[in-house]
C-alpha positions as CSV (number, residue, x, y, z in Angstrom):
1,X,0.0,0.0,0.0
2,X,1.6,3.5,-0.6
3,X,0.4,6.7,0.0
4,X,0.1,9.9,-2.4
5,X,-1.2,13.5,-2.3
6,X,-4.2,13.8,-4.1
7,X,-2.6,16.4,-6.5
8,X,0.1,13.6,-7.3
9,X,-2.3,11.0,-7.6
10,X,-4.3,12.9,-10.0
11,X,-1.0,13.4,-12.0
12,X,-0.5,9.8,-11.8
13,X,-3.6,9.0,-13.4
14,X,-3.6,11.4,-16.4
15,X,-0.3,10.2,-17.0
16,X,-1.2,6.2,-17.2
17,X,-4.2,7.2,-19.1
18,X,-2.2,8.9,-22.0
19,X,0.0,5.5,-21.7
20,X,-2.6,3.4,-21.7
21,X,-2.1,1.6,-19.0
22,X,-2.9,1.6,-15.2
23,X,-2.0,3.0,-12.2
24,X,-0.1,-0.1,-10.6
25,X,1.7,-0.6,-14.0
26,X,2.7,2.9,-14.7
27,X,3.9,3.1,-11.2
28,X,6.0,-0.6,-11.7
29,X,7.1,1.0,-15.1
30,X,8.2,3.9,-13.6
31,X,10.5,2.3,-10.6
32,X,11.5,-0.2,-12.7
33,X,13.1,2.6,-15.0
34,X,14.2,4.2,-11.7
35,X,16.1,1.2,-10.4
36,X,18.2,0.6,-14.1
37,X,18.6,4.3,-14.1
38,X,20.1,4.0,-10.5
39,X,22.6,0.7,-11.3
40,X,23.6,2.4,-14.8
41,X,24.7,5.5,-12.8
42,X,26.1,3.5,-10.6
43,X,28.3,1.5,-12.7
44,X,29.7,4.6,-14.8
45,X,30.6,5.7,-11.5
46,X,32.3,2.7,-10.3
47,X,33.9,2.8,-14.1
48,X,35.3,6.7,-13.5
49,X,36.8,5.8,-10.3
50,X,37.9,2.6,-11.8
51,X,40.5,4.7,-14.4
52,X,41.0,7.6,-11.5
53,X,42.4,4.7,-9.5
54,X,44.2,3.1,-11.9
55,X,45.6,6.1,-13.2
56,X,46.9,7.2,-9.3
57,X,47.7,3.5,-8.6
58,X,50.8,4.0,-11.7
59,X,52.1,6.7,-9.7
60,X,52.7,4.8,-6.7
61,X,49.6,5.5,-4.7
62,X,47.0,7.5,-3.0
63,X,43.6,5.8,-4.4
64,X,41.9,6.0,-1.0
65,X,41.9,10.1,-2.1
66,X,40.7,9.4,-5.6
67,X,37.5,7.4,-3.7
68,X,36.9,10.0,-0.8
69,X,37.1,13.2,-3.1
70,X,34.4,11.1,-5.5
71,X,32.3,10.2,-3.3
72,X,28.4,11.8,-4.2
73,X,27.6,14.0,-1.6
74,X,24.5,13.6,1.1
């Protein structure tokens, strides 16, 4: 069970009509886009410190900086 403002909910509604679909599966499209969204960004990330580390790693050192001054902020 989840919860929405009523505004939101209306949103919702308009939005899986135009799709053609219904609430629950625009709202299972939706997170489902969210979560590959969410690992894609993820692994690009994982991929840029990947070479930053690499990179420092030739020089002798210092990839515990390349992962603290990359990590996303709260």
């Amino acid at each position: 069970m989840v919860s929405f403002p009523d505004d939101v909910l209306r949103a919702i509604d308009v939005e899986a009509e135009r799709r053609g679909t219904s609430r629950s599966g625009l709202l299972r499209t939706l997170a489902e886009e969210s979560m590959r969204s969410g690992v894609a960004r993820r692994i690009q990330r994982m991929k840029r410190l990947d070479d930053a580390a690499g990179r420092v790693a030739r020089r002798g050192g210092g990839v515990s900086e390349v992962v603290k001054a990359n990590r996303p902020a709260r």
